[in-house]
C-alpha positions in Angstrom: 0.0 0.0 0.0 1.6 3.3 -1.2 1.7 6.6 1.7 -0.4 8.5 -0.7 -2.4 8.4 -4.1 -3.4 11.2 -5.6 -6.4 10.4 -7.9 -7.8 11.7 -11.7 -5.5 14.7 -11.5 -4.9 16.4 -14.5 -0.8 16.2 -14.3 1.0 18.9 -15.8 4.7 18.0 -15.7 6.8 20.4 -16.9 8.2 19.3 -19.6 6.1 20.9 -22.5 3.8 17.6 -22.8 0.2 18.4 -23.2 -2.2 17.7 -19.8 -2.8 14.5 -18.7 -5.4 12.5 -16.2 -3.8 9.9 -14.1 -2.9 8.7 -10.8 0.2 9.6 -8.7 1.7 7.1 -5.8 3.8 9.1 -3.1 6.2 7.0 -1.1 8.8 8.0 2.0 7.6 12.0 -0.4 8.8 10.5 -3.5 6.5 10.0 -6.6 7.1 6.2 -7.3 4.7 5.7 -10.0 2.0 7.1 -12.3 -0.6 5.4 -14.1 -4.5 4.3 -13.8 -5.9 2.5 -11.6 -3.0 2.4 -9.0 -3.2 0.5 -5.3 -4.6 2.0 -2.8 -2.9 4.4 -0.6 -3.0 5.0 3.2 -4.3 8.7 2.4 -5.8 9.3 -0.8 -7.0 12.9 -2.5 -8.9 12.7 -5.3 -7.7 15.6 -7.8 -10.7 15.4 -10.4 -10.9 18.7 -12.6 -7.7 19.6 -10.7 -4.3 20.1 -12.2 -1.7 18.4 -10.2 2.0 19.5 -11.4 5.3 20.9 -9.9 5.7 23.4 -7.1 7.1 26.7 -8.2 10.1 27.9 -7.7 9.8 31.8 -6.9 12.8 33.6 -7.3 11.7 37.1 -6.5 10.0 37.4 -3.5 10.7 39.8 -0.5 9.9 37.3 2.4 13.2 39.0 4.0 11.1 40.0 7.0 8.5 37.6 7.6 10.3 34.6 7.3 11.8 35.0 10.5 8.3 34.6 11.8 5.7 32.8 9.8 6.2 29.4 8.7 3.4 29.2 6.4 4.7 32.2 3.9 1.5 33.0 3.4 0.2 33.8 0.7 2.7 32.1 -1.4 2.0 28.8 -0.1 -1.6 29.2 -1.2 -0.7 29.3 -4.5 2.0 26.1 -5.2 5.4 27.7 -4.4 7.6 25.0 -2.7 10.7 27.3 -3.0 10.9 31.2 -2.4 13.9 33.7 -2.6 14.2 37.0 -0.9 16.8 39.5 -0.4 16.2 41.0 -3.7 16.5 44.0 -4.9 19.2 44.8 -2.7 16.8 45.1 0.3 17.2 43.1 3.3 17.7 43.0 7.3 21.2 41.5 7.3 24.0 42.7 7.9 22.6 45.3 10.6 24.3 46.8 13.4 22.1 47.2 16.5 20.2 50.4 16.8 20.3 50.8 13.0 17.1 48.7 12.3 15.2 51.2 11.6 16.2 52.4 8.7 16.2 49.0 6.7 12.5 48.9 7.7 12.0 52.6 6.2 13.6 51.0 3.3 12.1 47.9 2.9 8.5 50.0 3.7 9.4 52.4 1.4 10.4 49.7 -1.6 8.2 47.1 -1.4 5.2 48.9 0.3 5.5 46.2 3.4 4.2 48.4 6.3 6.8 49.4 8.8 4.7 48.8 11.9 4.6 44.9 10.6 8.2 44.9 9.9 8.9 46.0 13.5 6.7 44.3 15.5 7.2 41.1 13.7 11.3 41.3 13.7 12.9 40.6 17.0 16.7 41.5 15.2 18.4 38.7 17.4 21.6 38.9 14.7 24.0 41.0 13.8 25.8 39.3 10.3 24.2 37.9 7.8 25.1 34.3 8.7 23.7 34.6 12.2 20.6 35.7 10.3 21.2 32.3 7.9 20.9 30.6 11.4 18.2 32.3 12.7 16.0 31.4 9.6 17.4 27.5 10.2 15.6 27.4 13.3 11.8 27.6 12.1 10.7 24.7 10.2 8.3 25.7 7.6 6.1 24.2 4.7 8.5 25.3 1.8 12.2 25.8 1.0 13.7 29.0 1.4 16.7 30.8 -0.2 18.0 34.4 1.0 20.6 36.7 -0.7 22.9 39.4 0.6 21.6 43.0 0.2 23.4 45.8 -1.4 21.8 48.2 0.6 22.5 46.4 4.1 25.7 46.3 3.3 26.4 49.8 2.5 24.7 50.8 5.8 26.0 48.8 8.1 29.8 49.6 6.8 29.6 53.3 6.1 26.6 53.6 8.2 24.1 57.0 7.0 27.0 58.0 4.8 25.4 55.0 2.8 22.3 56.4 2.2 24.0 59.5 1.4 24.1 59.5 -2.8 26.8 62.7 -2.2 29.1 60.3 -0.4 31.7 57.5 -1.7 33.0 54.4 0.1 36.2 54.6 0.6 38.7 51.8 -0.8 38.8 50.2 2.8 34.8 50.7 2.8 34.8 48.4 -0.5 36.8 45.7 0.8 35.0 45.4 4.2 31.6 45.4 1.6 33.2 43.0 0.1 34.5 40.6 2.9 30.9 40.2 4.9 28.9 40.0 1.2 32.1 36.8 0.9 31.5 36.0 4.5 27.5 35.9 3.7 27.8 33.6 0.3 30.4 31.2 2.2 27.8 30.8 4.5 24.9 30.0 2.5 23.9 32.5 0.8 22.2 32.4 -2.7 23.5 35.5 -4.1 24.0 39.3 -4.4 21.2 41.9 -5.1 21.4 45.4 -5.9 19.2 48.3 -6.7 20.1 50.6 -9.9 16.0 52.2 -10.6 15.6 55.4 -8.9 11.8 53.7 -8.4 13.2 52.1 -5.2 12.8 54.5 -2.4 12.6 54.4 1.0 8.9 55.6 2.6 11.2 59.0 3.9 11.7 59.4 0.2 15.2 58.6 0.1 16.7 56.6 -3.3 17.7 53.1 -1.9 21.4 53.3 -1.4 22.8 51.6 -4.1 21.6 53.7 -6.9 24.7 55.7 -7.4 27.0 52.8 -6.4 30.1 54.0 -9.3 32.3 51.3 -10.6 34.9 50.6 -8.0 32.2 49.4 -5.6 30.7 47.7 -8.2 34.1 46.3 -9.0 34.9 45.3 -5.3 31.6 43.3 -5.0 32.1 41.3 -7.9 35.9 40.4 -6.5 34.1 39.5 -3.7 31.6 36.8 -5.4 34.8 35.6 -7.6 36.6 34.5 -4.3 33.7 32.7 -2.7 32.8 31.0 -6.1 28.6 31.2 -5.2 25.4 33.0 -6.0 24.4 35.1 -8.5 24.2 38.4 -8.8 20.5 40.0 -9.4 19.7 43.4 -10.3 17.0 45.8 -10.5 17.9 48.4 -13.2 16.3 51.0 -15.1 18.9 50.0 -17.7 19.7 53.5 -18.8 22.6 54.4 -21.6 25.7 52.5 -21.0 24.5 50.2 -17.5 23.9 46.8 -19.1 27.8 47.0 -20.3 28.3 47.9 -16.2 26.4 45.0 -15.1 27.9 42.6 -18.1 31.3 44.2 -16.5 30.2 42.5 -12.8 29.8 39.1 -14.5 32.8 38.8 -16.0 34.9 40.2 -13.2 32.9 37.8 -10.8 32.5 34.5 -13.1 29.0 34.4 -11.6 25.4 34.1 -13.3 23.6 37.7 -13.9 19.9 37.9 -12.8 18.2 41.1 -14.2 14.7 42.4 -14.0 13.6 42.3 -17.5 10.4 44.5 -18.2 8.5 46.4 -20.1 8.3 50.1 -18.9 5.8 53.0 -20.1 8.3 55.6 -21.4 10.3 53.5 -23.4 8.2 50.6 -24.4 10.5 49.0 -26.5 13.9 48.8 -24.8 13.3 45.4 -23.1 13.9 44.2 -26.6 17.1 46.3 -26.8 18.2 44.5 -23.2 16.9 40.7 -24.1 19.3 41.4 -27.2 22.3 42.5 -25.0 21.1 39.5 -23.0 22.0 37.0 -26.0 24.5 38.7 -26.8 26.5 38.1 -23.5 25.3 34.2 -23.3 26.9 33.7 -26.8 30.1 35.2 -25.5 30.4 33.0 -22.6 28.9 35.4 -20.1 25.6 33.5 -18.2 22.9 36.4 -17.9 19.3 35.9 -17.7 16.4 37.7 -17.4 13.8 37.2 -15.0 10.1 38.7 -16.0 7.1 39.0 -14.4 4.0 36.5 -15.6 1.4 39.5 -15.0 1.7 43.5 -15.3 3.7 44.6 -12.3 1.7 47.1 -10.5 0.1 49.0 -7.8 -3.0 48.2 -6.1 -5.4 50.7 -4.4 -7.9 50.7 -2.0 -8.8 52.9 0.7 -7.1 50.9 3.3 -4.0 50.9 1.5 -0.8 53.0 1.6 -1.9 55.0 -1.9 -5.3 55.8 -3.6 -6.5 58.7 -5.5 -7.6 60.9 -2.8 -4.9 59.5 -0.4 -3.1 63.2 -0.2 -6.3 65.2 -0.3 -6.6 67.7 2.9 -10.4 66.2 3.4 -9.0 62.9 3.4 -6.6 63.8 5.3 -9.0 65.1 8.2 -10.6 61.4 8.1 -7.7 59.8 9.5 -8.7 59.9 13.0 -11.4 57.4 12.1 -11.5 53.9 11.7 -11.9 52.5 7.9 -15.5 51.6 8.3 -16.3 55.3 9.9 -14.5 56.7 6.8 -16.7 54.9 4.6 -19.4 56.0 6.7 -18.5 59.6 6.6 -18.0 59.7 2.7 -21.2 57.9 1.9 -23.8 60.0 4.1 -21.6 63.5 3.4 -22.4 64.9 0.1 -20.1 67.9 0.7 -17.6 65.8 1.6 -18.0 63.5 -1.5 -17.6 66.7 -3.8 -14.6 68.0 -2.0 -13.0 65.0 -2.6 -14.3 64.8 -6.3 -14.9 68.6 -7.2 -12.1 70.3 -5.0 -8.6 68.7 -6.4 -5.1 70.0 -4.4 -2.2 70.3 -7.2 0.3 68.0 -5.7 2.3 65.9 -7.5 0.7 62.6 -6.5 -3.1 64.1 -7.5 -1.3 65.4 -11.0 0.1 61.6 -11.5 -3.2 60.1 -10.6 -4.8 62.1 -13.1 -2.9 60.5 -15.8 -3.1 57.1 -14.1 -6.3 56.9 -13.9 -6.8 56.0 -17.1 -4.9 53.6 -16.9 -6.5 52.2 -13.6 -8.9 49.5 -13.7 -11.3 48.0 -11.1 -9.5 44.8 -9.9 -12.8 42.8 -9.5 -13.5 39.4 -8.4 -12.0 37.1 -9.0 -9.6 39.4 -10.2 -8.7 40.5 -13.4 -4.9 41.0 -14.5 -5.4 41.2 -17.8 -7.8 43.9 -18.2 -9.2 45.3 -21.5 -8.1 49.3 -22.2 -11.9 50.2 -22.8 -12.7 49.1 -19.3 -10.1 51.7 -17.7 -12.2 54.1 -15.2 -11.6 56.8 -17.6 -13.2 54.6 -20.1 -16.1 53.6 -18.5 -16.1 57.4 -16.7 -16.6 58.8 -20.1 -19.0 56.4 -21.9 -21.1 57.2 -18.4 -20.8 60.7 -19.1 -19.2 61.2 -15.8 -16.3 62.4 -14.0 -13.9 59.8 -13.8 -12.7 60.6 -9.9 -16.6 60.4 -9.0 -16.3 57.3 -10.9 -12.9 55.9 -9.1 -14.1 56.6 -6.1 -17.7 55.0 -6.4 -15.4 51.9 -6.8 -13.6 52.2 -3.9 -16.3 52.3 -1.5 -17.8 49.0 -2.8 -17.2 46.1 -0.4 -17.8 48.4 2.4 -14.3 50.6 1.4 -12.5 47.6 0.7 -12.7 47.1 -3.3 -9.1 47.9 -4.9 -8.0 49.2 -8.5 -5.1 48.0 -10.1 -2.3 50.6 -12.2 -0.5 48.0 -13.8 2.8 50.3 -14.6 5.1 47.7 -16.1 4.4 44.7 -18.7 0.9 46.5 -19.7 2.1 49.5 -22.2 0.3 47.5 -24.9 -2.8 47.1 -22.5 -2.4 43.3 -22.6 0.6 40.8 -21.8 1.3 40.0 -25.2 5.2 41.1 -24.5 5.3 39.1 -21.5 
């Protein structure tokens, strides 16, 4: 009798080879056969109009934080990921010397829109160097395999400490090799790589570029040494791949003999130069140099609600004056105020995030459910604003207050400039 059967599954196995409906026997968590009408098992799942195929492998994730305290990874383990990495970007929690956590939250809040209050409650900080963070991550057991990377940005903090989130300041040479001893120290020990920031996109939620944007040459140069000594990891990168910085990151994979991992994606302003960079891409695998690209299987964007950290109305004064209420008294307040409602719609401030909403908006959808992440152009709310015959904030914000204030809009900003994922 096998462990486990899992029953009229429709297996997709990776290998290109169209669907399939059989049987799988699990043994000791090895699949030991596959075929109809199998044994029985001593537990048995039947997987009928289910697909059944192998866990993902999610190399871009930012689980830097609550790894250290949620076993589950949640919601990541929802969805079929067995393996996750984090540290990318070059944002991370390790190295960090005590009293200077604070600042890698602001960063990490400010990059990847985790909320600081969750990043500080849930970290206890009980390591200093990145391998005693290695340990303290060996000590949970959780449902999934893990992987974490040495950030760029921790790095420069903890050595040069707020000079490194000063772009007007430079690491001196003794700076670059201390860099580049812990980032050795870190790989030796188990780590799966380097990560660095080059998009000024990445900021930190004081509004500070993450610290590795103006990283010049030499450091560069010093951190790729580094990786060539320890003979690990790969070195990923977030870039807005402006004139001349694919030949700088090409530069880091030769110096270092290691694999180059590098956001590949389609941005708004120049829709076409993930084309120029998947042809520098080939270009360096046919030399000899191993490069990659890693994009997104969606539009990378934002999502807004009125509980989150952005919306429309989100800088408003009148907004603004709700804050003192709880979200369900804010929904409260907007719906039974009709002066209210047209101050929000009607009386617009001329700060920069209202003058960028106004653009984004049509290029906003409602996220619906289930959700839709491939939505058509017509049905932006400017779109369906204007074949209304109404204003499209009234509009946006009749959206938001569905669900009682919890409904969301997505702004895809990357992958979409086409308004579908026909690049992707």
């Amino acid at each position: 009798m096998h462990d486990l059967i899992i029953r009229n599954g429709t297996i997709i196995d990776g290998t290109g080879t169209p669907g399939y409906v059989s049987d799988i026997a699990v043994d000791r968590g090895r699949i030991t056969e596959i075929g109809s009408g199998l044994s029985f098992g001593h537990r048995e799942i039947d997987a009928a109009d289910l697909l059944v195929l192998p866990g993902w492998v999610d190399v871009h994730t930012h689980y830097d934080g609550q790894a250290t305290w949620d076993p589950y990874l949640t919601p990541s383990s929802w969805h079929g990921v067995t393996t996750t990495v984090f540290g990318n970007c070059g944002v991370g929690f390790a190295p960090v010397r005590p009293g200077t956590e604070e600042y890698l939250i602001n960063l990490m809040q400010g990059v990847e829109d985790i909320p600081g209050t969750v990043l500080s409650e849930g970290i206890d900080f009980c390591w200093e160097s990145f391998p005693q963070y290695l340990d303290v991550l060996e000590t949970m057991p959780r449902v999934m395999n893990i992987g974490a990377q040495v950030p760029h940005a921790a790095l420069r903090f903890y050595v040069m400490g707020e000079r490194g989130a000063d772009h007007k300041e430079v690491p001196t040479s003794r700076e670059i090799d201390q860099m580049g001893e812990l980032l050795e120290e870190g790989l030796r020990a188990g780590a799966l790589g380097f990560t660095t920031s080059r998009t000024i996109k990445h900021k930190a939620a004081d509004g500070r570029p993450t610290p590795s944007l103006s990283a010049e040459d030499p450091e560069l140069a010093g951190m790729a040494q580094a990786m060539r000594r320890a003979g690990e990891g790969i070195f990923e990168c977030n870039s807005d791949l402006g004139p001349g910085e694919f030949l700088a990151l090409r530069s880091f994979a030769e110096i270092s003999g290691r694999p180059l991992s590098i956001l590949l994606l389609q941005v708004d302003a120049y829709p076409d130069l993930w084309r120029e960079t998947l042809a520098d891409i080939h270009a360096a695998n046919r030399i000899g140099i191993n490069v990659n690209g890693q994009v997104g299987c969606r539009p990378i964007g934002v999502l807004m609600g009125l509980e989150t950290s952005i919306h429309p109305f989100s800088t408003h004064p009148s907004w603004k004056n709700l804050q003192a209420l709880s979200p369900a008294e804010r929904v409260t307040r907007i719906r039974q105020d009709e002066a209210l409602k047209r101050s929000l719609v009607e009386i617009r401030p001329k700060d920069p995030h209202t003058v960028w909403m106004t653009d984004a908006l049509s290029k906003s959808y409602e996220l619906g459910n289930p959700p839709d992440y491939e939505p058509d152009p017509s049905h932006s709310i400017v779109s369906r604003a204007t074949e209304e015959g109404r204003d499209a904030w009234d509009f946006a914000l009749e959206l938001l207050l569905k669900e009682n204030g919890k409904a969301l809009l997505l702004y895809p900003f990357e992958n979409y400039s086409g308004g579908n994922l026909e690049v992707v």
